[in-house]
Each structure stands twice: as structure tokens, then as C-alpha cells.
C-alpha positions in Angstrom: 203.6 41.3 -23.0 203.9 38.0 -20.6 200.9 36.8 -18.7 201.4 35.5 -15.6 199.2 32.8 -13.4 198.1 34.4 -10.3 198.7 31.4 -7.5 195.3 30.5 -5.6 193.9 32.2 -3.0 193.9 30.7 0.1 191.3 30.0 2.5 192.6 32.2 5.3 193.4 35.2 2.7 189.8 35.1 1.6 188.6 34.9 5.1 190.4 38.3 5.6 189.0 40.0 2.8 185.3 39.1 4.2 186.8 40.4 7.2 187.9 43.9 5.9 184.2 43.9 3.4 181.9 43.4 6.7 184.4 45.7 8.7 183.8 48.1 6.1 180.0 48.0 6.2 179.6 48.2 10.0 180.1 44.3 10.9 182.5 43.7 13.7 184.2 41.6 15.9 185.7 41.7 19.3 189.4 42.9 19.6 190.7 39.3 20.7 188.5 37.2 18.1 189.5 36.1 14.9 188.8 34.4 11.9 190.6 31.7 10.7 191.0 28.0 9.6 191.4 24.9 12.2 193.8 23.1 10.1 194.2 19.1 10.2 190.6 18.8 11.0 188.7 19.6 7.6 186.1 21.5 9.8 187.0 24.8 7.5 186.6 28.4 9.0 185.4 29.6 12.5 186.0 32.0 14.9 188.8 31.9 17.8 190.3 33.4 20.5 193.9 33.3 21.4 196.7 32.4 19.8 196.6 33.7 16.6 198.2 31.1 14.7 196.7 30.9 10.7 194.1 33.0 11.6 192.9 37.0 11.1 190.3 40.0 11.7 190.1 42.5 9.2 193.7 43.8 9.7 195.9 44.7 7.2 198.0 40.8 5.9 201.3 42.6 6.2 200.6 43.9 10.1 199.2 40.2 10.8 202.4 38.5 10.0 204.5 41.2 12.1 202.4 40.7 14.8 201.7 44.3 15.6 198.3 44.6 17.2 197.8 41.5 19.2 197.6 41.2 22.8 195.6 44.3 22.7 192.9 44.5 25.4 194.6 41.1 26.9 196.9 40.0 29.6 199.0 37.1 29.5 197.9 34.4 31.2 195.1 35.9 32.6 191.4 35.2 31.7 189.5 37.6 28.8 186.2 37.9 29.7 184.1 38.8 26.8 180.5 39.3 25.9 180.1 40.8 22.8 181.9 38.4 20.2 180.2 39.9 17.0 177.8 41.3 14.7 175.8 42.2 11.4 174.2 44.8 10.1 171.1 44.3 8.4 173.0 46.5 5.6 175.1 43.3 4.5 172.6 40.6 5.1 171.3 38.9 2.2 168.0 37.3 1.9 164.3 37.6 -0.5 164.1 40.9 1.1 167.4 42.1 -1.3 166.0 40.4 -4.5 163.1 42.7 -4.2 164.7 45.7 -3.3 162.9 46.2 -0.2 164.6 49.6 0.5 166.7 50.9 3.4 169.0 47.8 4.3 167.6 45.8 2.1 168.7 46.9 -1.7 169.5 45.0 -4.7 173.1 46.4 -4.8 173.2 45.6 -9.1 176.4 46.1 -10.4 177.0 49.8 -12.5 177.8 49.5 -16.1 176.9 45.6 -16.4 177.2 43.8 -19.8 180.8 43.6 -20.2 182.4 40.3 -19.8 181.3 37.5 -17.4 178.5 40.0 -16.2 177.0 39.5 -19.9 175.8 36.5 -19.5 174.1 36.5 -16.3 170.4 38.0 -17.3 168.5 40.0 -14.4 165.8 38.4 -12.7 162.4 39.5 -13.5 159.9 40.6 -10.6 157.8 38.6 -12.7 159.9 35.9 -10.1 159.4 37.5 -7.5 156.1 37.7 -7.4 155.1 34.4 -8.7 158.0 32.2 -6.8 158.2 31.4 -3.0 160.4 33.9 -1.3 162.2 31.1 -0.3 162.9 30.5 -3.4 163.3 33.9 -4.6 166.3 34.2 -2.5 168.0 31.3 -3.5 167.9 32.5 -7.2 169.0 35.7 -5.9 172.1 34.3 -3.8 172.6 32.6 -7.4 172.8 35.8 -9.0 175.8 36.8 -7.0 177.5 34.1 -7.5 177.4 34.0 -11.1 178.3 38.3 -11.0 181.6 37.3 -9.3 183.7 40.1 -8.2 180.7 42.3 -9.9 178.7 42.1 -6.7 178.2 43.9 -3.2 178.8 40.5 -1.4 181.6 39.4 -3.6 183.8 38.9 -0.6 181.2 37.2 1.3 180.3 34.8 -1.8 184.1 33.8 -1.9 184.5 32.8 1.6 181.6 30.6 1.0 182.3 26.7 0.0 183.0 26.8 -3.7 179.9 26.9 -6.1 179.7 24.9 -9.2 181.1 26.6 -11.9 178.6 28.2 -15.0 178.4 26.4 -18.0 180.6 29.5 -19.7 183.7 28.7 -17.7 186.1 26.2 -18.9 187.2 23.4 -16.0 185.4 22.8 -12.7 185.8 24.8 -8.9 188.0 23.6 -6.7 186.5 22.0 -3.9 183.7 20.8 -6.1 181.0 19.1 -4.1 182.5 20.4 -0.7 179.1 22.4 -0.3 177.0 19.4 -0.5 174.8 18.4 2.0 173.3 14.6 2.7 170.4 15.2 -0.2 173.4 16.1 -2.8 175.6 13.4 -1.8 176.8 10.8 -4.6 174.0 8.6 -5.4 175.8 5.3 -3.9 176.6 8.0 -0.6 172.6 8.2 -0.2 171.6 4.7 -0.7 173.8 4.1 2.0 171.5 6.3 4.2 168.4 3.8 3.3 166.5 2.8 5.7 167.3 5.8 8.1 164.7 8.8 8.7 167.7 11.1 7.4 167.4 8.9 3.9 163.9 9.3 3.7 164.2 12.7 3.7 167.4 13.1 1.8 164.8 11.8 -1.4 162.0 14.4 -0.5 164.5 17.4 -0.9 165.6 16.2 -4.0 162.2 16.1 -5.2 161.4 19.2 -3.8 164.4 21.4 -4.8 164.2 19.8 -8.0 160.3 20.9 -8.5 161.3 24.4 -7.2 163.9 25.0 -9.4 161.9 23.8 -12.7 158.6 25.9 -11.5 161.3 28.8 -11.2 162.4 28.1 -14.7 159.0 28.1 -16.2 158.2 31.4 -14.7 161.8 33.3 -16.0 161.0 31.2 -19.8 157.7 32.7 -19.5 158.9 36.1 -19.0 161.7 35.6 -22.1 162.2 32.4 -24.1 165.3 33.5 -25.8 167.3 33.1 -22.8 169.1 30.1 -21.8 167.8 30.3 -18.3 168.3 26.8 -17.1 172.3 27.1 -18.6 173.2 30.0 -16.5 171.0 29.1 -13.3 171.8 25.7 -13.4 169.8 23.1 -11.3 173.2 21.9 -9.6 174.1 25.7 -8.7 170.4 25.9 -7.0 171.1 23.2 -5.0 174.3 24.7 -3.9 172.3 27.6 -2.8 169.7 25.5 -1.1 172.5 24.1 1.4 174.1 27.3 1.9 170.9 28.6 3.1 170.2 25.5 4.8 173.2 25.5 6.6 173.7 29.5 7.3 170.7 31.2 7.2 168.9 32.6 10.2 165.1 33.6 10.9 164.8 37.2 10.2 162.6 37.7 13.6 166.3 36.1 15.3 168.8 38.5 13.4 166.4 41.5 12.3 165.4 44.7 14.8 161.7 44.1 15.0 160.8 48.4 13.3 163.1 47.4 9.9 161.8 43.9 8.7 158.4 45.3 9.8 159.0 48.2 7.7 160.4 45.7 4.6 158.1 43.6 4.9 155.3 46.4 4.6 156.7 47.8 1.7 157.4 44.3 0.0 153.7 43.5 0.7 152.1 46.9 -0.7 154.2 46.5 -3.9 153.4 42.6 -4.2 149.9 42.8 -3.5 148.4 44.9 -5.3 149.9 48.1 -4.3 150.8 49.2 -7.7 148.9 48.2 -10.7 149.8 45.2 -12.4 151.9 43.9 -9.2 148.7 41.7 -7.1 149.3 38.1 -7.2 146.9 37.0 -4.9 148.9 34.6 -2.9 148.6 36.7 0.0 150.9 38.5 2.4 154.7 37.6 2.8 155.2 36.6 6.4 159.1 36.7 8.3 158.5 33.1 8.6 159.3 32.4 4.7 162.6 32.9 3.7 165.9 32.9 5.6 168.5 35.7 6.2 172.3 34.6 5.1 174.4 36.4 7.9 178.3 37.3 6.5 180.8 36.9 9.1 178.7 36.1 12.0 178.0 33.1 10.1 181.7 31.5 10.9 181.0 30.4 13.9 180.4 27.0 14.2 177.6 24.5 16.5 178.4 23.6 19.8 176.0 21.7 21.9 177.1 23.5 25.4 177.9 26.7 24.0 176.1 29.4 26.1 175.2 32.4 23.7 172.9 35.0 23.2 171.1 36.5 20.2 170.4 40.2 20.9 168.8 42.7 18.6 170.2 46.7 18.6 168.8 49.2 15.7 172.6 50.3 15.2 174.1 47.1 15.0 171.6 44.7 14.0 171.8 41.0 15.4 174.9 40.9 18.0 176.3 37.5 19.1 177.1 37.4 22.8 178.7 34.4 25.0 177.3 34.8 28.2 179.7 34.7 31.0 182.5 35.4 28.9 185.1 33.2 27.3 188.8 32.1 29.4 191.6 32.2 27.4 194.7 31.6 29.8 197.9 31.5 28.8 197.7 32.9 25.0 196.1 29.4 24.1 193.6 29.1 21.3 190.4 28.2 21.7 187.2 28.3 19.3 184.7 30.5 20.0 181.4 28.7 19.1 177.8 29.3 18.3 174.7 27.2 19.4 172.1 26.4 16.6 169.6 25.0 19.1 168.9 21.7 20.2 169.0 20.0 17.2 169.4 15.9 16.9 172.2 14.4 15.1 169.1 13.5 12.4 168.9 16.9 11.8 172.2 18.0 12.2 173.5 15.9 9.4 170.7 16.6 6.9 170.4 20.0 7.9 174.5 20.8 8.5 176.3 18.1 7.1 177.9 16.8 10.8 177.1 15.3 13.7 178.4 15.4 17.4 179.9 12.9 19.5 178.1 10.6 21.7 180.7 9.4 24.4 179.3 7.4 27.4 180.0 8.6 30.9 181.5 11.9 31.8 184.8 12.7 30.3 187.7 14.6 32.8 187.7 17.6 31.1 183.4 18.0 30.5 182.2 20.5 33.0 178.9 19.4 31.0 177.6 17.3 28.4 174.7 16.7 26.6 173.9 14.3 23.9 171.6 13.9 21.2 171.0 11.3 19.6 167.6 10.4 18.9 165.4 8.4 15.9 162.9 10.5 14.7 159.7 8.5 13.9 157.1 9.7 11.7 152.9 9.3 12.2 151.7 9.2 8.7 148.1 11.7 8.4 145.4 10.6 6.6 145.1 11.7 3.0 142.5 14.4 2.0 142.0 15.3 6.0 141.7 18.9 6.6 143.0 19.2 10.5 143.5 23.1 10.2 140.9 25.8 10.5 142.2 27.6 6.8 141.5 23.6 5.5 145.0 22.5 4.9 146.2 19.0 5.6 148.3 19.1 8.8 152.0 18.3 8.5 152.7 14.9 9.5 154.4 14.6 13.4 158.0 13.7 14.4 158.3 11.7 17.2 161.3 11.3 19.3 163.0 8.0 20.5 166.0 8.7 22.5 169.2 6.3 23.1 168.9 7.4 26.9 165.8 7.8 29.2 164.0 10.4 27.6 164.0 12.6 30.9 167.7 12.4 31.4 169.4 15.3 32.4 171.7 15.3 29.4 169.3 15.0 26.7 168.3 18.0 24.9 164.2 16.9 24.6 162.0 18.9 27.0 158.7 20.6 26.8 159.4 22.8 24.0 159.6 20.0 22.0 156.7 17.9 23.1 158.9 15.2 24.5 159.1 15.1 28.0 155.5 16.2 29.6 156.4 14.5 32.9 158.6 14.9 34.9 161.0 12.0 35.8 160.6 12.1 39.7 156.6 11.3 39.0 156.9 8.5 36.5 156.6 5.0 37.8 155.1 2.8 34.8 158.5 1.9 33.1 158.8 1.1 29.3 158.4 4.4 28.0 161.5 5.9 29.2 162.9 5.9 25.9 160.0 7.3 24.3 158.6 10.7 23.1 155.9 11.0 25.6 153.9 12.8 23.2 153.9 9.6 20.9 153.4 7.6 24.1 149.7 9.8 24.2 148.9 9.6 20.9 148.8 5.7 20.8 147.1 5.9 24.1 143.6 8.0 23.4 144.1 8.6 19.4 145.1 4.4 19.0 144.2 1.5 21.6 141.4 4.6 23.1 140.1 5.7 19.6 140.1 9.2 20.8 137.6 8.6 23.7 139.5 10.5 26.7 136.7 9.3 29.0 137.8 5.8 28.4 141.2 6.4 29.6 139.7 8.7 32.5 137.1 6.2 33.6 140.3 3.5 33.9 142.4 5.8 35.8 139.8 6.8 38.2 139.3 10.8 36.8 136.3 12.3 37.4 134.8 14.3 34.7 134.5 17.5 36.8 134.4 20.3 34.4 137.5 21.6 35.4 140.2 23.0 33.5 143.1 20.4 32.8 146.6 21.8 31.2 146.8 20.9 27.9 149.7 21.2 25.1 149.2 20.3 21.4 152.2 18.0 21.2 151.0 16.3 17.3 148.1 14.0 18.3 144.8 14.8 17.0 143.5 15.5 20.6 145.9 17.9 22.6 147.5 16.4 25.4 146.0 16.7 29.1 149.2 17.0 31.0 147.6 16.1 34.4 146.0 12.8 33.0 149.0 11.7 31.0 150.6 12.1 34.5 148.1 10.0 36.1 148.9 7.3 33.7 152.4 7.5 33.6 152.6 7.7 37.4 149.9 5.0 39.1 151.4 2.0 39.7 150.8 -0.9 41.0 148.1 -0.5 38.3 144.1 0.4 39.6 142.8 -2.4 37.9 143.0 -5.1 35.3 142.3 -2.7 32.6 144.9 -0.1 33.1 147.2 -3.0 33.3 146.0 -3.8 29.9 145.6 -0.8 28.3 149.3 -0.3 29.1 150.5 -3.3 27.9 149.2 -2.8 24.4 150.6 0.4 24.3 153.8 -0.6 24.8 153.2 -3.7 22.0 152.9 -0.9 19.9 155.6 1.0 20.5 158.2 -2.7 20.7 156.2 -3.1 17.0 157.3 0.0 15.8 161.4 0.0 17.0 161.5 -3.7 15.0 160.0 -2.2 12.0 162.5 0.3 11.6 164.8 -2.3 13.0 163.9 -4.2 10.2 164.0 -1.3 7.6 167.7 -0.3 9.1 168.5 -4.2 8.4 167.3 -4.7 4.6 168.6 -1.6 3.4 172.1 -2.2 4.7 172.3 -5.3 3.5 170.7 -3.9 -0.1 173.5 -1.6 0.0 176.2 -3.8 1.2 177.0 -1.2 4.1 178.7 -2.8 6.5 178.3 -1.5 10.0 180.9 -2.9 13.0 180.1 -3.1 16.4 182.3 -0.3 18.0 182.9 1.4 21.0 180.9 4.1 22.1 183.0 6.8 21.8 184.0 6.0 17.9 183.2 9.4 16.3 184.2 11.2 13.8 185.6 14.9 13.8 183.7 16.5 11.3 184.5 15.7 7.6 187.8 14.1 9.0 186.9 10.6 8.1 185.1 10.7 4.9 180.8 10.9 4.4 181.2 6.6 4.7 182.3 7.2 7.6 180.1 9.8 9.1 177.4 7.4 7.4 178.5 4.1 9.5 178.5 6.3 12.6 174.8 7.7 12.0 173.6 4.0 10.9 175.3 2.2 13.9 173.8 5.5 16.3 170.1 4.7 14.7 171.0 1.0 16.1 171.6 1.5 19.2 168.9 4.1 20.0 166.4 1.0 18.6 167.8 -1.3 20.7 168.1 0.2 23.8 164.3 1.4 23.2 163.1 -2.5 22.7 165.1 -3.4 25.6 163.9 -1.1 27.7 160.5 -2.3 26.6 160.9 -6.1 27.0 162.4 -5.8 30.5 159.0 -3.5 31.6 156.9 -6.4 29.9 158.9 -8.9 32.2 158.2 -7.0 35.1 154.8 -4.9 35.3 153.2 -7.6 33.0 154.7 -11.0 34.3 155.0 -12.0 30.2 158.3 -13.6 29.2 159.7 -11.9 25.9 
């Protein structure tokens, strides 16, 4: 009997199995949106509307290629309007809540008749895991599982579509694609030290560390539960890092993509059984909270980030989390268009460490933006004191993130606003300049925690306040005192200056901020000369199209980005010390 090589599976083919699988399970999408793969780009898979050139829904491969079905519920060259572009189930999502069978949506989904072949040599995970690991973790191991049960699991199809794991230690060669999956903290080790000196390289180096002290606490715990089993061969360290991008990359909040009654009622059930619910099963670390773990998404998960895109998140107990674009999307003329997703207003910082991209920052308005907004920002960090218990249940607080924006931070087409802390003031009612560029809640914090050493009535006795007992708005924006809103207003918006004081309180603030953009000047500096990255002057508008160019690339671009946000900020700094201060720079 001849054996013959199956050719590879393509992208787009495995794309329309996922489709079919989710179809199946009470995913869908709507009649003119498809799946498929933007070729020439390297950007991968992603929903689109239109033309349905090298793309597919979860019709049959031979129907696709004859065409029949499409331009169904469209007329040429007229606009579709559509609202509801997809959705999931909570039946095929896959997070902690599936590793520990919470019931209903939420089962395990094992395999029948395991222990033949491949599915031999993938041991179960214990709850003993489950009830000593963080779910966060938990679910990683779990997505692990799947992988490593192939075509033996529920989410096969979905698992396929993903970027390609690394292979198990069993299987002779490597996966195709190897190291497609990884994100900034898994880059090559020469990749990362090009990232020194960045805010993104700092943290690249505390994921490792963490991920890597996750995995090895997971370890101990399925060792102490059997230490005949070669645990750390078959879940390897470099698949678990895999699965901590793919979460980090695709997973969801469950309160965002789960109807409020059924993670309330798995959640219940996981804590009863975890906490002492049934003999033997208490732990002690207290109750699992929504806020833990992350939900993977199949199918819905295609669609890709775009800054302007204008979606919706809504929750329905029969179809779980449905993704709408609000006003519909125009498609004239049969012409194909991606249909994108919005992850939130999210930095280029964290969209490359997070993601794995960034987007474009073009100056001035292009012809064909209705609307732009850009993001790109440093992140600073204010380092806590060690040992100080800032929280009522005694723990340390997190350290802050500050914001420093490459335009005014009040600019329309920013993404910073209150939510974030950043912008407290408006624009019309600032007149002190220098800070422009700054996160206004950093601009506090070195005002009354720093130069005032947390004495508000200084600041108020400079700016003429009265202490009058009445109640000022206040928002906790990362200082140890919350910010008043009304006084940080009066600061920010009184000038000529009330009096010699103000005038100096001011200019040290703004010392310290011009101190701070030189130091990580200066950090941004050594390291790329200790690396040998060099990083060219170029024009604005120099971007890269997502994994088009190479990670040096995308690399030079974030470095160059972190540059100009630095210098603009000092600028903007030198010229207000120049003019409100009457000191030369």
C-alpha cells in the first residue's frame, strides 16, 4: 500500500473550517462578512466585507469557488448597511472557567476513548492545579492542553486557525511558522535588547520573569500531584509562553463577552467547589472574581484593531457577546473593505507589547481621513516605596503610569481623557504653558505629593483658596492624595501668576518634569548605542504596515516614536521657561 503526503493546509482553508466549527455551535456572521487573509501585507486573517477575493464564511469550499451565494442581501453598488457583524456563544469560548468544568457553557469537552496515539502522552490536569494555580494561569495550561490533544479536542478548529504553537518534544521537526506567535517579551534576545531603554523593554524583562515563575510554580504543583510524569516535556515552558500571547493578544474580560446570569452562575459554582464546598476542595485563597482570567473568543476574535473603528459590544442570553459597527459599514461598488474591531484606546506602548503592532502616526490630516487619532505616548513610571501598605486589605499599591504625549495632551486627536487620568482640564481653561505635553495627573503628583510634600494648604494658600469646608471634585488619578479637580484648575489656569511664589512653585515643577524627559532621553541614548541600533531621522509618516517590514523595523519606528514624544515634551518645556519665567535655557 502507497502512502501519500497530504499537501499543507492553507491559511484560508483552515479559516473555513473555524468557520463551519463556530457556525456549527451557534457562532455567526453576517451574510456579506467574511473571513479571510489580506495577502501582501503579513497582517494574517480578519474579517471583510465585499469582494470576496481569498476569503470565506462557513460555506461549503466547492460553492465558494463557483460563486453561488454571494451578493445575497446586497446591491451592486449601493451601500450595505450593517449592524450586527458577529458573535459567540459562550458554548465555544474558552477560558479557566472550561478547565474547571464549570457546567452549562462552560465544560471541559475531554476527548472519548483517549490514550491511543498522540492523545497518550498528554496527561490530564489535576484539580489539584486548579485549585492551587491562578486562574489565569489555569487557563493557559488548559489552552495548552488543547493544543497538544490536536484534532482530539472540541476547539480543534479553533486551535488551528491560531498562529502555529511550538511543536511537543514527541514530534519530529518544528511548526511552520515557528515564532510567528511571539510577542515583544519572546522576541530573539538581540530583538529585545534592541528595545532597551524603552518603557516597552522594561517590561518585555518583567514578563519573562513573570511567565517564567508561573510556569515553574505550575510545574511544582502537577510534580507534586505525580512525579513520574514528565510534566515540564509535554507542557513545555516555550508552549506556555505561546499561550501567554495568545491570551494576551485575544482574550476578552468575561464581564465584556459574558451575559451577566451565566458567569454569575459559573463563577458561583466554581467558588462553592474551590472553597470549601466539598470536602477536601478549600484552598483558602479566597473567591475567584471575573476580573482574573481572560475569555479566548473563536471567530469573533478575527477581527483586527482599528483606532477609529466605531463598534459596540452587546450582551444577549441566546447569542452571547455580539459585535456591532454602529452606523453600518459602506461597501459601494463590490469593493473590499475590512471590517475592524476597536481594542480601546491603547498607546502604541501597549499595543506592541500587548499585540505585537503599532499604528501610524502621520502629521496633518490625510485626504481620505474623515478622522484621525493618534497615539503615541511614553509612559513614565512613579516608583512606590518598598514595604508601604497604600490599600485598606494592606497590599503595596501598584506603581502609576504616567502619560507624556507627542502632541498637547488635550488635543482633539489624542486618545488620553478623563478615564485615563490624563486630561483633568480642559484645554479652553489652561493658560500656564509647559505642561501641555504632560499627564496632568503627573503634573499634580509633583505639585502637592513633591515640591508641596503633600500639604494641599500650601498650594491653596498660594493660589488664593479658602479653606471653606466645601466639597471639591476629586478623582484618584495615582498620587498619594487624590486629585482636587477645581484646584488643579486654579493652578493650571491663573496666569499672570498671583504672586512670586506661584511663579516659583511652577517653575520647579516644570524643572522636574524637563529632568525627567532627559533622563529617559538619556536612557533611550545609552542603550542604543549599547546595542548598536541605529535610528535615522525620518519623515513622519515612515510606518510600517504591520509585520511587513521585519520586528527591526517596527523596533526603529517605536524607538525613533519614543524620541520624538521626549523632545517635543522638553521643547515645549524650555520655550514656557523662556516665557512665564524670563530664564534663558
Amino acid at each position: 500500500m502507497s502512502t501519500q503526503t497530504l499537501p499543507p493546509v492553507s491559511q484560508l482553508e483552515k479559516l473555513e473550517r473555524l468557520a463551519r466549527w463556530a457556525g456549527g455551535h451557534g457562532a455567526s456572521l453576517h451574510a456579506n462578512v467574511w473571513v479571510g487573509v489580506e495577502e501582501g501585507k503579513g497582517k494574517g486573517a480578519g474579517l471583510f466585507v465585499g469582494e470576496k477575493r481569498d476569503c470565506c464564511g462557513g460555506r461549503d469550499r466547492a460553492a465558494h469557488e463557483r460563486g453561488e451565494g454571494e451578493g445575497e442581501g446586497r446591491v451592486e453598488g449601493e451601500a450595505v448597511k450593517m449592524e450586527d457583524i458577529a458573535n459567540c456563544p459562550p458554548g465555544i469560548t474558552l477560558s479557566f472557567l472550561n478547565a474547571v468544568d464549570a457546567g452549562g457553557e462552560f465544560g471541559m469537552h475531554e476527548p472519548a476513548g483517549g490514550g491511543e496515539g498522540e492523545k497518550a502522552a498528554v496527561p490530564s490536569l489535576p484539580g489539584r492545579l486548579s485549585r492551587e494555580a491562578p486562574p489565569h494561569v489555569v487557563g493557559r495550561f488548559f489552552l495548552m492542553r488543547q493544543v497538544l490533544l490536536g484534532e482530539g479536542s472540541f476547539w480543534g478548529a479553533y486551535i488551528d486557525a491560531l498562529p502555529p504553537a511550538p511543536a511537543p518534544r514527541w514530534r519530529k521537526g518544528r511548526s511552520e511558522g515557528e515564532e510567528c506567535w511571539a510577542l515583544p517579551p519572546f522576541w530573539m534576545e538581540d530583538e529585545r535588547q534592541c528595545l532597551q531603554g524603552t518603557n516597552v523593554g522594561s517590561a518585555c524583562e518583567k514578563i519573562r520573569e513573570q511567565t517564567r515563575g508561573d510556569w515553574e510554580d505550575a510545574i511544582r504543583v502537577l510534580k507534586g500531584y505525580d512525579g513520574d510524569i514528565d510534566w515540564e516535556g509535554v507542557y513545555t515552558r516555550e508552549l506556555y509562553e505561546w499561550a501567554y500571547c495568545v491570551f494576551s493578544s485575544r482574550s476578552f474580560r468575561p464581564r465584556l463577552v459574558i451575559p451577566e446570569r451565566i458567569l454569575g452562575e459559573a463563577l458561583e459554582k466554581v467558588n462553592e467547589v474551590f472553597n470549601g464546598g466539598e470536602e477536601g476542595m478549600g484552598n483558602g485563597r479566597g473567591k475567584v472574581k471575573a476580573e482574573d482570567f481572560g475569555v479566548l473568543l473563536p471567530l469573533v476574535d478575527l477581527a483586527n484593531h482599528h483606532p477609529m473603528a466605531k463598534v459596540r459590544w452587546d450582551l444577549e442570553e441566546g447569542k452571547g457577546v455580539v459585535l456591532r459597527v454602529r452606523g453600518g459599514i459602506g461597501v459601494e461598488g463590490g469593493e473590499r473593505k475590512e471590517v475592524f474591531n476597536w481594542y480601546g484606546d491603547k498607546t502604541n506602548a501597549e499595543l506592541l507589547l500587548s499585540y505585537g503592532f503599532m499604528t501610524p502616526y502621520i502629521r496633518g490630516k490625510q485626504e481620505d481621513d474623515d478622522e484621525r487619532r493618534h497615539n503615541a505616548y511614553v509612559h513614565v513610571r512613579k516608583a512606590r516605596k518598598k514595604g508601604v501598605a497604600l490599600h485598606g486589605n494592606g497590599e503595596e499599591e501598584k506603581a502609576k503610569d504616567f502619560l507624556i504625549s507627542l502632541e498637547p495632551m488635550t488635543d482633539e486627536e489624542g486618545m488620553s481623557d478623563r478615564s485615563r487620568g490624563s486630561v483633568l482640564v480642559k484645554r479652553d481653561a489652561v493658560k500656564v504653558n509647559g505642561f501641555e505635553h504632560f499627564d496632568q495627573s503627573m503634573v499634580w503628583d509633583i505639585l502637592v505629593n513633591g515640591i508641596c510634600e503633600g500639604d494641599l494648604g500650601t498650594v491653596k494658600g498660594v493660589w488664593g483658596v479658602k479653606e471653606d469646608g466645601a466639597h471639591d471634585e476629586r478623582e484618584g488619578a495615582g498620587g498619594d492624595s487624590e486629585v482636587d479637580i477645581k484646584l488643579l484648575t486654579k493652578v493650571l489656569g491663573t496666569y499672570p501668576f498671583p504672586n512670586e511664589d506661584a511663579q516659583q512653585i511652577v517653575a520647579l515643577v516644570l524643572n522636574v518634569l524637563v529632568q525627567k524627559v532627559r533622563s529617559e532621553k538619556s536612557n533611550l541614548e545609552n542603550a542604543g548605542k549599547k546595542t548598536e541600533m541605529e535610528v535615522e531621522e525620518g519623515p513622519r509618516d515612515l510606518r510600517p504596515e504591520r509585520g511587513e517590514t521585519g520586528r527591526l523595523k517596527l523596533i526603529a519606528d517605536y524607538r525613533r516614536e519614543v524620541r520624538w514624544v521626549l523632545e517635543a515634551a522638553e521643547r515645549s518645556i524650555l520655550a514656557a521657561v523662556v516665557a512665564q519665567h524670563g530664564i534663558g535655557s
